[in-house]
C-alpha positions as CSV (number, residue, x, y, z in Angstrom):
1,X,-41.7,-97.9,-30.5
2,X,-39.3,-96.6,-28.1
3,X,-40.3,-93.1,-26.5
4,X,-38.3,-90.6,-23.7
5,X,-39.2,-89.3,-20.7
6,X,-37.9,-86.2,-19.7
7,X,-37.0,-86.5,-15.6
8,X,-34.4,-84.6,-13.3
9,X,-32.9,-83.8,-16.4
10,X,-32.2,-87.2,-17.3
11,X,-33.6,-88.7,-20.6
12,X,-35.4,-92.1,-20.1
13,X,-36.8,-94.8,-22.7
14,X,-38.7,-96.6,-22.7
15,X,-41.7,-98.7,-24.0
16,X,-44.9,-98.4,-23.8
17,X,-48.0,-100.9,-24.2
18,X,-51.5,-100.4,-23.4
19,X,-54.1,-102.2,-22.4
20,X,-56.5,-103.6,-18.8
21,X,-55.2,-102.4,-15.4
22,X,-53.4,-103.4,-12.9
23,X,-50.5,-102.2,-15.2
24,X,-47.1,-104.0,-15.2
25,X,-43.8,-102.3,-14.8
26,X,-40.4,-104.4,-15.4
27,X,-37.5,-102.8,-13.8
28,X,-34.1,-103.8,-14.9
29,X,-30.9,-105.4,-13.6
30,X,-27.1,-103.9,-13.1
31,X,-26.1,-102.8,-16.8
32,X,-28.8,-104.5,-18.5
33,X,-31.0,-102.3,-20.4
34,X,-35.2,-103.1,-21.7
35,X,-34.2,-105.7,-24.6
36,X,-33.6,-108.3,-22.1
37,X,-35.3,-111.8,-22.8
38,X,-37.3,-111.2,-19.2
39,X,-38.6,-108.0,-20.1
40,X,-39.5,-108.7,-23.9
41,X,-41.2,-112.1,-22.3
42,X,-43.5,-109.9,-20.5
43,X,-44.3,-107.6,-22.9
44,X,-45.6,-110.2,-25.1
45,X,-47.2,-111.7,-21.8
46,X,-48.8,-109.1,-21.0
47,X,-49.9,-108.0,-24.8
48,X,-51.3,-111.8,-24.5
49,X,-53.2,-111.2,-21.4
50,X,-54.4,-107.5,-22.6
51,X,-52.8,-105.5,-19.8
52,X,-51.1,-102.4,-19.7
53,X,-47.0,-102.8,-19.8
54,X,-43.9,-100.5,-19.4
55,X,-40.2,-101.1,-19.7
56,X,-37.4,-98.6,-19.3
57,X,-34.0,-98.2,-19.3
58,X,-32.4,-96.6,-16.3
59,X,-30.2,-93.1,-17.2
60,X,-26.9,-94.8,-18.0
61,X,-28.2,-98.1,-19.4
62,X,-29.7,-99.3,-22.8
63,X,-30.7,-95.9,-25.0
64,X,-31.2,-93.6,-22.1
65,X,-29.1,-90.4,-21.8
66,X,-26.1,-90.1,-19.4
67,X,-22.9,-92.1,-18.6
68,X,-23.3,-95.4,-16.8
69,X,-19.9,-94.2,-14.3
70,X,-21.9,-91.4,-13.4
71,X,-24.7,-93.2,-11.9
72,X,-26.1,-94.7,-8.7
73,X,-28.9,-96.5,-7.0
74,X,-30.3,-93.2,-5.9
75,X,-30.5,-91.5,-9.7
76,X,-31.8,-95.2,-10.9
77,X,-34.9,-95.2,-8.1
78,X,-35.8,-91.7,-9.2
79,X,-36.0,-92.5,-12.7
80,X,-38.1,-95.4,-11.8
81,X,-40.3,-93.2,-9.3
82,X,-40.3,-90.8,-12.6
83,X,-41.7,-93.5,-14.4
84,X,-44.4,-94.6,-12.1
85,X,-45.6,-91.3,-12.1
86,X,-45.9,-89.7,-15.2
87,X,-45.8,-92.5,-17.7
88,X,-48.9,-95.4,-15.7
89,X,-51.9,-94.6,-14.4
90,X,-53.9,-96.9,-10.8
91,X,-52.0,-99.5,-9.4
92,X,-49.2,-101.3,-10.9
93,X,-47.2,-104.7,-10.5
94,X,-43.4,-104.1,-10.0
95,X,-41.4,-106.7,-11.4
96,X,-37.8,-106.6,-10.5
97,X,-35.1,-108.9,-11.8
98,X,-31.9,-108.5,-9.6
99,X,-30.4,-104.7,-9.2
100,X,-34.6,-104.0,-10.1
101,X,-35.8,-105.8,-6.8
102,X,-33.9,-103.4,-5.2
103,X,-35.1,-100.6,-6.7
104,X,-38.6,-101.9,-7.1
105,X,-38.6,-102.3,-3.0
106,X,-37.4,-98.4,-2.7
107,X,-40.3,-98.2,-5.6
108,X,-42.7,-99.5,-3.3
109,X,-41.6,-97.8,-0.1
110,X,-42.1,-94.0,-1.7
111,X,-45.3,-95.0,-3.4
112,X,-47.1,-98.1,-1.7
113,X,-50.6,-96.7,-2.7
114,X,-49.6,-96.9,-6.5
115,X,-48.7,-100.6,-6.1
116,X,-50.9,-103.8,-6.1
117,X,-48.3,-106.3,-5.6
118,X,-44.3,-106.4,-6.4
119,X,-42.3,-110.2,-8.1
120,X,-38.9,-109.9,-7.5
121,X,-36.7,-112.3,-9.8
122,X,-32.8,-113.1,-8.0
123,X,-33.4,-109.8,-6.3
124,X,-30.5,-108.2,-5.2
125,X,-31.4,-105.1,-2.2
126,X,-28.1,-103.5,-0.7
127,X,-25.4,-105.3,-3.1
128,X,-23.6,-102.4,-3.4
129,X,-23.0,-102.8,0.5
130,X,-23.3,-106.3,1.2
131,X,-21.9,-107.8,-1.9
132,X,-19.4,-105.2,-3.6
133,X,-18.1,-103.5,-0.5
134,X,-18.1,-106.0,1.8
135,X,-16.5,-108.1,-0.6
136,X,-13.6,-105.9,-1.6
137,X,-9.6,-106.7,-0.7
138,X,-8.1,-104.3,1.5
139,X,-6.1,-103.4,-2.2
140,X,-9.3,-102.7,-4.0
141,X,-10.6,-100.5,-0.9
142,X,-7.4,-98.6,-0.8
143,X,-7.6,-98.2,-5.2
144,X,-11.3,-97.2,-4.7
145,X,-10.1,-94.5,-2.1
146,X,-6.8,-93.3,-4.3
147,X,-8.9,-93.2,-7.9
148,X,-12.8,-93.2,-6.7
149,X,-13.3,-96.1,-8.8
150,X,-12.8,-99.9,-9.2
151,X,-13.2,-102.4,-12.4
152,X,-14.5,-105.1,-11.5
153,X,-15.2,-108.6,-14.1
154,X,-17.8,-109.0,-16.0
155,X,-19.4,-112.4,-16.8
156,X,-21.7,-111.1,-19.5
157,X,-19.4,-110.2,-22.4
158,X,-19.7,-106.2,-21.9
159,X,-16.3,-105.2,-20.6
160,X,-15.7,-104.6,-16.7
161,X,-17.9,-103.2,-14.2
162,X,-16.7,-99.8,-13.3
163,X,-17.9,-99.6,-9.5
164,X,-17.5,-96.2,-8.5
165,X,-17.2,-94.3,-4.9
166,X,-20.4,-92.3,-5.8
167,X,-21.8,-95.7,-6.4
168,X,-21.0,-97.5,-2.8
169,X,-21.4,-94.1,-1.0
170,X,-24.9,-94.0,-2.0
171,X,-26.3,-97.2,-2.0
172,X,-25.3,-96.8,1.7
173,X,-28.3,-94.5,1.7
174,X,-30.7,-96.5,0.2
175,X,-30.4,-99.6,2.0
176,X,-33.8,-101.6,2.5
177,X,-33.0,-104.4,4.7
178,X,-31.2,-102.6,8.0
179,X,-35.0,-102.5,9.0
180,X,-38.6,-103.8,8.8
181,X,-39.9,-102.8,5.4
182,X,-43.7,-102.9,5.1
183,X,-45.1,-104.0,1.8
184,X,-48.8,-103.9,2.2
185,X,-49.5,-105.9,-1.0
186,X,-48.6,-109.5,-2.2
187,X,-45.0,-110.5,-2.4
188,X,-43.5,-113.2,-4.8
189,X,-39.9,-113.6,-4.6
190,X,-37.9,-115.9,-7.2
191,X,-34.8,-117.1,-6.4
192,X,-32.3,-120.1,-8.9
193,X,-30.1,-122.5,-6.7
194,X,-27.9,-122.0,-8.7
195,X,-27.0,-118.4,-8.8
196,X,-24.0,-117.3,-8.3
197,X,-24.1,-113.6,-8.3
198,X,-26.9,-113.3,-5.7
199,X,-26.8,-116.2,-3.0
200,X,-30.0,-117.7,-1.8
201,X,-28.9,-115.9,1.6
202,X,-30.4,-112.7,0.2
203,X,-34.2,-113.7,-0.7
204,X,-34.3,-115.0,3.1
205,X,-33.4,-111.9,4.5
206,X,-36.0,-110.1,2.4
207,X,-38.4,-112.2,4.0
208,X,-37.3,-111.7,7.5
209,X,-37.1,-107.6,7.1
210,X,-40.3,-107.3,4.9
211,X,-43.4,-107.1,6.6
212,X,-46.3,-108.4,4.5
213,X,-49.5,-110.7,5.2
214,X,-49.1,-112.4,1.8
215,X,-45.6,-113.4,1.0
216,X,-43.6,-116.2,-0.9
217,X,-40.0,-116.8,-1.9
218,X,-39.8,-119.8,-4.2
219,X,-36.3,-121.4,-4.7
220,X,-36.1,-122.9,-8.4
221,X,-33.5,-126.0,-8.1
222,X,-30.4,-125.5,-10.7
223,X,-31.7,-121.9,-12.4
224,X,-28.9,-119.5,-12.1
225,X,-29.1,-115.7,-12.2
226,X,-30.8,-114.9,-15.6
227,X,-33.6,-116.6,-14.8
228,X,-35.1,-116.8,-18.0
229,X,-35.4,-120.3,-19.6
230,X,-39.1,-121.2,-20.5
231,X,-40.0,-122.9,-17.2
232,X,-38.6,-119.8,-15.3
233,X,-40.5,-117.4,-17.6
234,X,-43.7,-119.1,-16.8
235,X,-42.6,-118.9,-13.6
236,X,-42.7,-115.3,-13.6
237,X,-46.1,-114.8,-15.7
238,X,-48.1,-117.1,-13.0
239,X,-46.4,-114.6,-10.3
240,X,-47.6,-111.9,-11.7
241,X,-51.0,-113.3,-12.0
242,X,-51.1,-114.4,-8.6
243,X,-50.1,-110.5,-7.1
244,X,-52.9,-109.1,-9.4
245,X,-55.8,-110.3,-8.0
């Protein structure tokens, strides 16, 4: 049953299971909402494996309140932070899948005590900057700069990505890999050879910026960004295993 959280005046779903701690949380990707075939996977993981579970929708995405144009990285990694705190109790596993394993490493940085280890699946930290931004024509900077906005293509068959100048101004402020990022928990970082949208360039950066005694970025040979056929999802369930203990 989906339920809402009331946050920063934002209204957030999300679904709850319970069940044997360390809790899992699944944290979304750019646009996507809770209904995704990673997070429903997990659920029923999880519900397998009796432990506790949450998925949410970001404000702006899936059945949460607010306009996706309006958001940005910042209002996402509160709603998550919301989330972590009023909706789990003890430590919790984040599991990011692209846009999440950013927010699920800003996650971790504001609340490291509440986390017992962290799976990020094609994560994508800083894309806004390093990706979007920095990959811009001088045409597209000078529309964002006239209109505050750009539309960018969409390969998933929901209409173009509005990328907005509240969006690129404040991912600027929650960049994670200009510095060492301490993680004092277990790391498991997935990464498809054959993504296109994050290049394996990215997962080896986390690794040289995070600092964490137990840490391993696995490249998967031909999986591409979704990351979700049956040997990728069992990928991510023995992850989550392996960060729990």
């Amino acid at each position: 049953m989906v339920e809402f959280l009331e946050a920063s005046g934002r209204r957030i779903a999300y679904r709850k299971t319970d069940g044997a701690g360390p809790g899992i949380v699944f944290l979304g990707g750019f646009k996507s909402d809770m209904n995704g075939t990673k997070a429903v996977f997990l659920e029923d993981w999880a519900k397998a494996q009796g432990r506790a579970f949450l998925r949410f929708d970001y404000s702006g995405h899936g059945q949460s309140s607010e306009a996706f144009s309006d958001g940005c990285i910042g209002d996402w990694a509160a709603d998550a932070l919301a989330v972590l705190d009023q909706l789990t109790d003890g430590p919790q596993v984040l599991v990011g899948s692209s846009m999440g394993g950013w927010i699920s490493l800003l996650t971790a940085r504001e609340r490291p005590a509440r986390v017992k280890g962290l799976v990020g699946i094609a994560a994508a930290p800083d894309f806004t900057e390093d990706s979007m931004w920095n990959g811009f024509s001088d045409a597209q900077k000078d529309e964002m700069a006239r209109t505050g906005r750009v539309e960018l293509p969409s390969d998933y068959d929901d209409g173009p990505y509005v990328i907005t100048q509240k969006l690129i101004e404040d991912g600027r402020e929650q960049l994670v890999l200009r510095a060492p990022l301490d993680l004092p928990f277990p790391v498991r970082l997935l990464h498809g050879t054959a993504d296109v949208d994050v290049v394996m360039d990215v997962p080896l950066r986390i690794v040289e910026h995070v600092r964490c005694d137990d840490l391993r970025l696995t490249f998967v040979k031909g999986a591409d960004h979704r990351f979700s056929d049956d040997a990728c999802l069992q990928m991510i369930g023995d992850a989550v295993i392996e960060v729990s203990t």
